[in-house]
C-alpha positions as a Markdown table, in Angstrom:
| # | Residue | x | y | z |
|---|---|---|---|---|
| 1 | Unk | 113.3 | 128.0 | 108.6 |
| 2 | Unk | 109.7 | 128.1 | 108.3 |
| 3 | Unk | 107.4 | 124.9 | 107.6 |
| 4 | Unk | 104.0 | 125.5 | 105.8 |
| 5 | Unk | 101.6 | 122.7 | 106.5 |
| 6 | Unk | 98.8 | 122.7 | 104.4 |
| 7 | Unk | 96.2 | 120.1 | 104.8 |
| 8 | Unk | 94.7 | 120.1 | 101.1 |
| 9 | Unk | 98.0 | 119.9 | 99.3 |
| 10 | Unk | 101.4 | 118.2 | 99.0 |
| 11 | Unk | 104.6 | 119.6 | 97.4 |
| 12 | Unk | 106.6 | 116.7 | 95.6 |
| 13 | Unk | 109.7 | 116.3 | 93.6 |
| 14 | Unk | 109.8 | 115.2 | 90.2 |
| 15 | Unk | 112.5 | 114.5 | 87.9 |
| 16 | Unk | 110.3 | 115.7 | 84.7 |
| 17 | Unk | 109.3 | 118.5 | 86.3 |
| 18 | Unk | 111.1 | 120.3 | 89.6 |
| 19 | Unk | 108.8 | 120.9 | 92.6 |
| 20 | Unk | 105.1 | 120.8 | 92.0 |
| 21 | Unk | 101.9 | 120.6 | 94.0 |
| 22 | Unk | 99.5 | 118.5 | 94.5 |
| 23 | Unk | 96.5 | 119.5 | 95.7 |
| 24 | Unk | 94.0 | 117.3 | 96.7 |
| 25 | Unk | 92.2 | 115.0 | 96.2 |
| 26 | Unk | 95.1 | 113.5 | 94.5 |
| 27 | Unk | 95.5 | 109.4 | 93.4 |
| 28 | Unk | 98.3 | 107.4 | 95.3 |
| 29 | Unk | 98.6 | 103.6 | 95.2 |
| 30 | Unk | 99.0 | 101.5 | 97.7 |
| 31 | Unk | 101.9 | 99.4 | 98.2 |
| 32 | Unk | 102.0 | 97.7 | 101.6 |
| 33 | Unk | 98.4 | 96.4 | 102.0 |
| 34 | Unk | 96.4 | 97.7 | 104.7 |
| 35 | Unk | 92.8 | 97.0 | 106.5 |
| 36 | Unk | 90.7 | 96.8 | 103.5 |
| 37 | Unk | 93.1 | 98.2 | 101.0 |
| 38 | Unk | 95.1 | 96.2 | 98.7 |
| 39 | Unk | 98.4 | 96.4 | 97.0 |
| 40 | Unk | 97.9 | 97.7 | 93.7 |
| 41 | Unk | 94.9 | 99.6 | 94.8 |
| 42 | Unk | 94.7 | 103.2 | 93.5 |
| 43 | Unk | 93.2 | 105.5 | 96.1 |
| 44 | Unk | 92.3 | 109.0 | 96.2 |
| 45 | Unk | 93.4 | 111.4 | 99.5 |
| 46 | Unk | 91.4 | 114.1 | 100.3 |
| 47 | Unk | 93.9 | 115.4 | 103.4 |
| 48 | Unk | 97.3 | 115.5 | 104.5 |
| 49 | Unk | 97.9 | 115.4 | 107.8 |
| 50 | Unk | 101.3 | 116.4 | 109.8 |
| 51 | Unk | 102.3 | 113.1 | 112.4 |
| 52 | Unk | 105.0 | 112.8 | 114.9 |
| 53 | Unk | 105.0 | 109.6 | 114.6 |
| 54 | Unk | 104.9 | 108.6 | 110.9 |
| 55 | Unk | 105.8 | 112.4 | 109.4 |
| 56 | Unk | 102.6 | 112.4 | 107.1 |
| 57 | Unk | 99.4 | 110.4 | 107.0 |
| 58 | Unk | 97.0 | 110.7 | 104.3 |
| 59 | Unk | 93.1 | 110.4 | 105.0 |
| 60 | Unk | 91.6 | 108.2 | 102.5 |
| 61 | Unk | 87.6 | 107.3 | 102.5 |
| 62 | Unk | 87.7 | 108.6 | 105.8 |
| 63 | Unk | 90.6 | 106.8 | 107.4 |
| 64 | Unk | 93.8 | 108.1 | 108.3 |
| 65 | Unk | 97.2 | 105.8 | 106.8 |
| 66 | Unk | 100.9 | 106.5 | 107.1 |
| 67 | Unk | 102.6 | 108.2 | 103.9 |
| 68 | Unk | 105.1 | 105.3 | 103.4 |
| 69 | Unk | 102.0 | 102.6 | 102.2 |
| 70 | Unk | 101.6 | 104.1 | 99.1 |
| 71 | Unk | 103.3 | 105.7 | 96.5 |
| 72 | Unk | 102.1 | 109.5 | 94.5 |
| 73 | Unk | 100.6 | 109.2 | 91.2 |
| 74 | Unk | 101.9 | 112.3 | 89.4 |
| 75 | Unk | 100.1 | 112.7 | 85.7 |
| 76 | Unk | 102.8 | 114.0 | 82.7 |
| 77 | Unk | 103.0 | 117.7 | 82.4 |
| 78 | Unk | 103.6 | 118.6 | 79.0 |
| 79 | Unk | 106.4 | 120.1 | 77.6 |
């Protein structure tokens, strides 16, 4: 199997919708505070980056944080 990493865009599953990307700069908020970032803060990525360590880190104003600290906003699609 081939894996596709694309810096500027993030596939995620929905229930409302199937499979959809994101491309960024998408809004996530954070849930686990972090340096200067709060919980409850919405934030905007403008990368994805691939990470042994922590699978996926998301730069955000310049700084790079693990996936797991925040959670995707996805807007409604219509129907």
């Amino acid at each position: 199997m081939q894996v596709i990493i694309d810096k500027h865009s993030l596939l995620v599953l929905t229930k409302e919708s199937g499979l959809k990307r994101l491309k960024t700069p998408f809004n996530v908020i954070c849930i686990v505070a972090v340096k200067t970032i709060i919980v409850g803060d919405k934030c905007e990525v403008d990368l994805v980056i691939k990470c042994s360590v922590y699978r996926l880190k998301y730069r955000i104003k310049g700084q790079l944080y693990p996936y797991y600290l925040f959670i995707v906003c996805i807007d409604k699609v219509p129907p």
